[in-house]
C-alpha positions in Angstrom: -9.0 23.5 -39.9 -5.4 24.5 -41.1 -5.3 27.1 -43.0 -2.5 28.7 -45.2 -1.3 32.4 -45.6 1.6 33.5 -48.3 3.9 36.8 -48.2 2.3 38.8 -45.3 4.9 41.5 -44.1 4.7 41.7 -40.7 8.2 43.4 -39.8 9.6 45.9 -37.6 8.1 47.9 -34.3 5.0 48.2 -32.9 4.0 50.9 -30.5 3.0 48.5 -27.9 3.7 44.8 -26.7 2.4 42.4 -24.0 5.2 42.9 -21.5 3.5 40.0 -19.0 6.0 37.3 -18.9 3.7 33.8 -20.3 5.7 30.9 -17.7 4.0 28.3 -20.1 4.9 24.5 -17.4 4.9 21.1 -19.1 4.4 18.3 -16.5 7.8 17.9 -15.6 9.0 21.4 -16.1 10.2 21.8 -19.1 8.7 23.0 -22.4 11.4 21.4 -24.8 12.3 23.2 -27.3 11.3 26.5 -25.8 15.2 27.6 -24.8 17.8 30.2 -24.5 19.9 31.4 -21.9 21.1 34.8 -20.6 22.9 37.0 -18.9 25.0 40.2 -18.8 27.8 39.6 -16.5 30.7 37.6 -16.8 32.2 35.2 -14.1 35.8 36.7 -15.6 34.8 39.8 -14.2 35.4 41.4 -18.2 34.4 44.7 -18.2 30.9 45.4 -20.0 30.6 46.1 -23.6 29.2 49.4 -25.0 26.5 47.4 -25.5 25.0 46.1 -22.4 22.2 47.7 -20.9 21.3 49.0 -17.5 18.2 48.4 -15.4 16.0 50.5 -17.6 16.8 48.5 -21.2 16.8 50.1 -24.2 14.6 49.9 -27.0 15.4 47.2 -29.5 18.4 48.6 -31.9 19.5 51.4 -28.9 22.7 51.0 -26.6 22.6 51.6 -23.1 22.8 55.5 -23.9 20.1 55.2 -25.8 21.7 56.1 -29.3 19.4 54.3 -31.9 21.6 51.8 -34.0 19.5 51.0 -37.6 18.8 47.5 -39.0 21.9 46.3 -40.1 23.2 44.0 -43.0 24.8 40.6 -42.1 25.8 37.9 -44.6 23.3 36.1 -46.6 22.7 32.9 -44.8 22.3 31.1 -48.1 22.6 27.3 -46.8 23.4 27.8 -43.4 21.1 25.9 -41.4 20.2 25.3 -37.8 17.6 22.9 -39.0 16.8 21.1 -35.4 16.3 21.5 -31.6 19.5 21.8 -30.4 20.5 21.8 -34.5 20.6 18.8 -35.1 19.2 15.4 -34.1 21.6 14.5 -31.2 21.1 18.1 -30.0 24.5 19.1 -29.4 23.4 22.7 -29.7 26.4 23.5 -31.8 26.8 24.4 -35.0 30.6 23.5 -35.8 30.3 26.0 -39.4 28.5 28.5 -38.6 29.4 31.8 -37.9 27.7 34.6 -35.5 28.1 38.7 -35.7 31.2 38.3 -33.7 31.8 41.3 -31.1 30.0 44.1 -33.3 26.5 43.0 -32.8 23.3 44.8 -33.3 20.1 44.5 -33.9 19.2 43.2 -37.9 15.4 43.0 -37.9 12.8 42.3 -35.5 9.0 40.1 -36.7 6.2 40.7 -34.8 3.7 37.3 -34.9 1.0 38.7 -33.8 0.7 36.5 -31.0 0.8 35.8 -27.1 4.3 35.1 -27.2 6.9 33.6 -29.4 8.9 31.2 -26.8 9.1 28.1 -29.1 13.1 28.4 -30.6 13.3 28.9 -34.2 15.3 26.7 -36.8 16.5 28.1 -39.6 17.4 26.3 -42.9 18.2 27.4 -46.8 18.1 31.3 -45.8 14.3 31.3 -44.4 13.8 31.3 -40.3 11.2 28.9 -39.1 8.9 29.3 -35.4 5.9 28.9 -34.1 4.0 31.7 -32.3 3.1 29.7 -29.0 -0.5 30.8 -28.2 -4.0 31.8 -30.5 -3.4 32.5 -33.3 -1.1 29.6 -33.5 0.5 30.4 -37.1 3.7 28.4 -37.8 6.1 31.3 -39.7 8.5 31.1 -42.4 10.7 34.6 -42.3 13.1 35.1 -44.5 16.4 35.2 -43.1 18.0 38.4 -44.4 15.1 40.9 -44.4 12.8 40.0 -42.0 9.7 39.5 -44.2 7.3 37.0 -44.2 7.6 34.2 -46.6 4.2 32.3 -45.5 2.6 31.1 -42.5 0.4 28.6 -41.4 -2.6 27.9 -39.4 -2.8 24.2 -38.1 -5.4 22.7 -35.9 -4.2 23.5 -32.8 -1.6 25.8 -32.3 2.4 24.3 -32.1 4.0 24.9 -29.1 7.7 23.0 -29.9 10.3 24.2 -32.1 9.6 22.2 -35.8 12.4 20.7 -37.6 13.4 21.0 -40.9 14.9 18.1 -43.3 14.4 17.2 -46.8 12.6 20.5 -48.3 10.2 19.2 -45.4 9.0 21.5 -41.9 8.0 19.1 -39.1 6.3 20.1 -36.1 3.5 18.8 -33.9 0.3 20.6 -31.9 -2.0 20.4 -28.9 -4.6 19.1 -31.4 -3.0 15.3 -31.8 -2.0 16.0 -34.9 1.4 16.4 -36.5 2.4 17.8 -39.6 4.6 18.0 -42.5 4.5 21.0 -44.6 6.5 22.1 -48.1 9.1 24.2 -46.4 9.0 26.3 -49.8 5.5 26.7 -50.2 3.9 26.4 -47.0 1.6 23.6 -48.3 1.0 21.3 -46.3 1.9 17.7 -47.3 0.5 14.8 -44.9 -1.3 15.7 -41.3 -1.0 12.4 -39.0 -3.7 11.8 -36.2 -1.4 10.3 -33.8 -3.9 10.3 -30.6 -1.6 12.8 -28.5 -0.9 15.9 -27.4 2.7 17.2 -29.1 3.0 20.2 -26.5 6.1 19.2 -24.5 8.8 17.8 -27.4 10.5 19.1 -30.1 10.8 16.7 -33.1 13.8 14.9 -34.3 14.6 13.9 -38.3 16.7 11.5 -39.0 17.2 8.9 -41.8 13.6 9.5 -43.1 11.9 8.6 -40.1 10.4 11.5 -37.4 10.9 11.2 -33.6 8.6 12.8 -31.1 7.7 12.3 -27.6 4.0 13.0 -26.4 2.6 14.1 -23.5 -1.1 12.5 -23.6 -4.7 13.6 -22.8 -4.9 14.5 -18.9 -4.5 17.4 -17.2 -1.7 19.4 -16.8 1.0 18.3 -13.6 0.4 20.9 -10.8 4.1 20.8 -9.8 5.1 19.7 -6.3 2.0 18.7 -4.9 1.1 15.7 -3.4 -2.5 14.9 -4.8 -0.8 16.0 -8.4 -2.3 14.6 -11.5 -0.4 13.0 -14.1 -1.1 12.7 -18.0 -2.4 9.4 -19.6 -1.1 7.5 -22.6 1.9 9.4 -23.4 4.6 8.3 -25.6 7.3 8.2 -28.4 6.9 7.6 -32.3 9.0 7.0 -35.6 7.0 8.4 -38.2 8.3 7.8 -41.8 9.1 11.5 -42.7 8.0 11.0 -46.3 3.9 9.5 -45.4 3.9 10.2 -41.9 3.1 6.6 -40.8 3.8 5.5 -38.0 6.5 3.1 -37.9 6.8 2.0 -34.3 5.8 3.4 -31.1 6.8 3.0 -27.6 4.5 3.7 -24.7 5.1 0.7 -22.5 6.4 3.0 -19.7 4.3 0.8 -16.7 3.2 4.0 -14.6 2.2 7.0 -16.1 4.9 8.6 -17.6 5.2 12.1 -19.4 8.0 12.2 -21.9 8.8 16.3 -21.3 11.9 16.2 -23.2 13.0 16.8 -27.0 14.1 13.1 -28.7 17.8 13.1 -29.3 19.2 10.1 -31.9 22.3 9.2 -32.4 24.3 5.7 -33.9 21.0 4.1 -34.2 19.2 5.2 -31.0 16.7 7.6 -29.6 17.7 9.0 -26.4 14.9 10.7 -24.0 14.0 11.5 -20.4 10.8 10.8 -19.1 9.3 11.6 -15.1 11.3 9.2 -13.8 13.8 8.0 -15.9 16.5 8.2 -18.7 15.5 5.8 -22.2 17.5 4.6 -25.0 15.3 2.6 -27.5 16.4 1.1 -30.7 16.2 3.8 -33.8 14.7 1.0 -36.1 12.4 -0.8 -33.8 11.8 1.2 -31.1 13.1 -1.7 -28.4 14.6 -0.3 -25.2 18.1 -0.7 -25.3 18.5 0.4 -22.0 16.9 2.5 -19.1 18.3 4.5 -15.8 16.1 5.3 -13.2 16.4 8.8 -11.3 14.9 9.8 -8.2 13.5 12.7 -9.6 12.7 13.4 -13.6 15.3 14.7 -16.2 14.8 18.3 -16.6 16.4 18.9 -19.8 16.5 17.4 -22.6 19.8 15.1 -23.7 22.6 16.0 -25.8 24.5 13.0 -27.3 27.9 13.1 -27.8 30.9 11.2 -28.6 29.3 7.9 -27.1 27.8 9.9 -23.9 24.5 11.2 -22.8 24.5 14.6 -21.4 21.6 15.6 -19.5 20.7 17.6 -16.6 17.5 18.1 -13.2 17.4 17.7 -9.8 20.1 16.1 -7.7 19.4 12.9 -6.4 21.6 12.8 -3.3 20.2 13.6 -0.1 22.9 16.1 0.5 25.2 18.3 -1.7 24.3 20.8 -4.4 20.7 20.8 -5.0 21.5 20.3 -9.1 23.3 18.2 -11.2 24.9 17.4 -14.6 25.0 14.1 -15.7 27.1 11.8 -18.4 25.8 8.6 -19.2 27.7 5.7 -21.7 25.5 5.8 -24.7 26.0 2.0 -25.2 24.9 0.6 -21.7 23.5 4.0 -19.5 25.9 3.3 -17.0 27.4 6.6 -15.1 30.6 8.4 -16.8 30.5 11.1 -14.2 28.0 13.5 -12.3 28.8 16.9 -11.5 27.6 19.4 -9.0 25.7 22.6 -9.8 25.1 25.7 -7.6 21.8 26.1 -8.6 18.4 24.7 -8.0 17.1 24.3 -11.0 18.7 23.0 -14.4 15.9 22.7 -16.9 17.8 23.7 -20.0 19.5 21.7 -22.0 23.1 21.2 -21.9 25.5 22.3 -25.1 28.7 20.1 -26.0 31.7 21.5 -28.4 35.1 20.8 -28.8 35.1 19.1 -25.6 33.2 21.1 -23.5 29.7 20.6 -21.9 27.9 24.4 -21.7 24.5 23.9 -19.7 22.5 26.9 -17.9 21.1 26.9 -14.7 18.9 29.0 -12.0 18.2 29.1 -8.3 14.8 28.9 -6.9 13.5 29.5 -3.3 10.0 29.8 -1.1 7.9 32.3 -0.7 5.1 32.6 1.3 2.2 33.9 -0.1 -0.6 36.8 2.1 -3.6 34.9 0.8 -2.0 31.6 2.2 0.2 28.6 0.4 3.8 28.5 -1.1 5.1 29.6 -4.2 8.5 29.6 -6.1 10.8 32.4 -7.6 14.1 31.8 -9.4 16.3 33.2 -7.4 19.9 33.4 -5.6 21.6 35.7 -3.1 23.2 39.2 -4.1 23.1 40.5 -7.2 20.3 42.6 -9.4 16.9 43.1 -10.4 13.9 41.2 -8.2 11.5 38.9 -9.1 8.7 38.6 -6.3 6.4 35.5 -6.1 2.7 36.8 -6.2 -0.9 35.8 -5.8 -3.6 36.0 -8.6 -4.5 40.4 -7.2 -0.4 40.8 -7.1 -0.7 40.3 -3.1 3.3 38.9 -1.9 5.2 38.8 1.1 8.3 38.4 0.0 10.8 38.9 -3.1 14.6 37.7 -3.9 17.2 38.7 -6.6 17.1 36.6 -9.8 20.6 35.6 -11.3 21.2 32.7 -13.2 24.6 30.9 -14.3 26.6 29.5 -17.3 29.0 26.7 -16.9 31.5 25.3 -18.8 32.7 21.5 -17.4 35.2 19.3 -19.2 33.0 16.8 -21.5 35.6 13.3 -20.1 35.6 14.7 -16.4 32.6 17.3 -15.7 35.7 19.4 -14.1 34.1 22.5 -13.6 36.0 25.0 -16.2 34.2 28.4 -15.6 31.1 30.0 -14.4 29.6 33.3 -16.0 27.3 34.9 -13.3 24.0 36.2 -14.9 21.5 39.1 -13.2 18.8 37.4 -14.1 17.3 33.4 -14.4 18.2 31.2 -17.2 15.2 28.8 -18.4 16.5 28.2 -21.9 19.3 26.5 -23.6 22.6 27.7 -25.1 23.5 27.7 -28.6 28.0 27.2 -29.5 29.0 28.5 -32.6 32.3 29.8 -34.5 33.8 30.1 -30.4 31.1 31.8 -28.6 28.2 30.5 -26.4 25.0 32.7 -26.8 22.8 32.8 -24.4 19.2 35.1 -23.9 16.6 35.3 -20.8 15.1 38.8 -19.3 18.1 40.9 -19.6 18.5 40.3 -23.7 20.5 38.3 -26.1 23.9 37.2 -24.3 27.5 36.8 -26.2 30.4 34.8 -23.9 33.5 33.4 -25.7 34.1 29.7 -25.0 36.7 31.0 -22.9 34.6 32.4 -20.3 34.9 36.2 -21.3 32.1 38.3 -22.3 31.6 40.0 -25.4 28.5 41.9 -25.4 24.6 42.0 -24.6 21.9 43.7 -26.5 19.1 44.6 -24.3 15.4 44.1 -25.6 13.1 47.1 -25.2 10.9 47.7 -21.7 12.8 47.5 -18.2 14.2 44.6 -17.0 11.4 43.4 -14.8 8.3 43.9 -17.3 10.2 43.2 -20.8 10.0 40.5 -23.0 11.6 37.6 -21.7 13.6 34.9 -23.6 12.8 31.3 -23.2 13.3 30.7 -27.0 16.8 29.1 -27.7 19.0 31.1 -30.1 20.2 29.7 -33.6 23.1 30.4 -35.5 23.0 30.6 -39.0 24.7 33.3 -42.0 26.3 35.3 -39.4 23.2 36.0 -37.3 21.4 35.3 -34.4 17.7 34.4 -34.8 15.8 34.2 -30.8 11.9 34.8 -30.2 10.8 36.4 -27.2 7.7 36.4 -24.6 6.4 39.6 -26.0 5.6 37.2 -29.6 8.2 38.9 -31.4 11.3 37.0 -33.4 14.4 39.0 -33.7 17.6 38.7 -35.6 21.3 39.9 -34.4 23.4 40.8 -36.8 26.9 42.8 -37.5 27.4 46.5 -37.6 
């Protein structure tokens, strides 16, 4: 039963956190919505900032020398808004007005939600932050912007999992209970629950012109990834809900084998762009019609950004030599290939960025490991560089352990010429976030700052070593001059200016 809770302070530190790093894996990979990338050093070879840390991280709010920098005042966000996924419904990632804290960053305010982790990326509209703590309880927070506080939260049936979306006075979000909800983004009260008949655990929602988008994954089991006797979920697919009733308008789940639609709904001139296991879709906006589909060998791993008249998306490579990962452009109109582009990395589940004519996606390198009880696992992973991440049975038991780094690239939006690359120490499973000329970017080492040019301004370090402390899945949003980013350890901070 959802339940409804007003003005219940929950900021600042707690003597303790759950350090243990929650890999929550959708069939296919991805948690949508669940995003933000990160690293510490720059591809330019910049020098570090005062403020990047060193293998033993500073608390929140210290520098690398541990001096202890207070909460700090930033502009009141007033009606900057990162209202969306990706921030808005064709998920560029890129907020073209916005402003960030610039080079002096620090630490503003940290929430704790009281809860497993806090990996679903906020939104943030009309000076109040909104997330979901992933996990039990499964409260969906309003925070207001400027001071950290607690506005209201609420309990649905079923705890959200997605970043929600916010249009129209309106918070949107779905949860692993079938049902999806709209709630008075003021108030907290909710307004209209819809039993759709799916789980919403793998898809951010979309708002645009009235109507709600939102891919399901359905009632089966969870994929076990890579192996051959895998199961797949049943009846999954993707609705238009009128966003004033929440009834359904149309709903597309004619996917012939069973398909799981493990990316966020992007919509753009009148279609709804999405990647499913095996393929790419645009359907019609108003009727839900396909307008077009492109088979892939393997599934989409992140979710689209649409652009300009082209579909950016990113997974596997699908050539049987090469580099193992790829970027890919699509024509909006017809899904035919613009270009594909190589990636050094093995893995590209995050979702790409596009400003100003430039494509900004994340990416990671994964490799075997053989395990002493027996079997395989995976570690993200690539050769040289710092910090280790070993692959481990259920008792810890491992025979083997690699370096983690991930990688930011920057690639031409007409071409996919490859611009730069900033090197990161450790992997990259969530999406970037463009705004006012800098890409941020967050995973284990912190919160990452890299101009659009390729040089790096700073990283703030969360608190707890690198290998046990929180990690950062959540994607950042840029709103008022801040940063707003949740973390593994269930906490939601804000970056601000000195």
């Amino acid at each position: 039963m959802a339940r409804l809770t007003r003005t219940e302070p929950m900021t600042g530190p707690s003597d303790s956190h759950d350090s243990t790093r929650r890999r929550f894996l959708a069939a296919g990979g991805l948690l949508a919505g669940t995003a933000g990338l990160a690293g510490c050093i720059s591809g330019t070879g910049s020098k570090p900032t005062a403020t990047e840390t060193t293998d033993d991280e500073p608390a929140d709010g210290q520098t690398a020398d541990g001096e202890t920098t207070e909460a700090v005042a930033a502009e009141s966000p007033g009606a900057a808004a990162w209202p969306q996924f990706g921030h808005d419904a064709s998920n560029a990632g890129y907020a073209r007005s916005a402003s960030g804290p610039g080079a002096d960053a620090a630490l503003a305010w940290r929430f704790d939600a009281k809860t497993p982790t806090m990996n679903a990326s906020p939104v943030v509209a009309d000076g109040t932050v909104y997330a979901p703590g992933s996990g039990d309880p499964g409260y969906v927070h309003a925070i207001d912007a400027e001071t950290g506080e607690s506005v209201w939260r609420f309990e649905p049936a079923g705890y959200a999992s997605c970043a929600p979306a916010v249009a129209d006075g309106r918070v949107y979000f779905g949860t692993w209970s079938k049902k999806f909800y709209a709630l008075d983004a003021a108030t907290g009260e909710q307004v209209w629950a819809s039993d759709v008949g799916h789980r919403f655990g793998s898809s951010s929602p979309a708002v645009s012109d009235g109507t709600v988008y939102v891919g399901t994954v359905g009632d089966g089991p969870m994929v076990v990834s890579g192996e051959e006797d895998e199961e797949k979920f049943e009846s999954c697919a993707v609705l238009a809900l009128d966003a004033e009733s929440g009834d359904e308008r149309w709903r597309y789940d004619d996917f012939g084998e069973k398909e799981n639609v493990g990316s966020s709904i992007a919509v753009a001139d009148g279609r709804v762009y999405f990647g499913g296991e095996s393929a790419v879709y645009a359907l019609d906006a108003d009727s839900g019609s396909v307008a077009w589909s492109r088979e892939v060998a393997t599934h989409p791993q992140s979710s689209p950004a649409v652009v300009d008249g082209t579909v950016y998306y990113g997974g596997p490579s699908d050539a049987e030599d090469g580099p193992p990962a790829r970027l890919y452009a699509l024509d909006a109109k017809s899904g035919e290939t613009v270009w594909t582009a190589g990636i050094d990395d093995t893995s590209l589940r995050t979702s790409p960025a596009v400003a100003d004519g430039t494509v900004y996606v994340a990416a990671s390198s994964t490799r075997a490991c053989l395990l002493s009880g027996g079997g395989v696992a995976t570690t993200e992973t690539d050769d040289g560089g710092n910090g280790t991440d070993a692959a481990r049975t259920e008792d810890g038991d491992s025979d083997c352990s690699g370096t983690n780094r991930g990688r930011l690239y920057a690639l031409d939006a007409a071409s996919g010429e490859r611009r730069w690359t900033a090197e990161f120490r450790t992997d990259t499973r969530s999406s970037p976030a463009v705004a006012d000329g800098t890409v941020y970017a967050g995973n284990g080492d912190g919160l990452s700052a890299v101009t659009t040019d390729g040089e790096n301004l700073w990283r703030i370090g969360f608190e707890g070593k690198r290998d046990d402390g929180p990690y950062l899945d959540s994607s950042p949003a840029v709103a008022g001059g801040r940063v707003f980013v949740g973390a593994s350890d269930g906490r939601l901070r804000a970056i601000g200016t000195k």
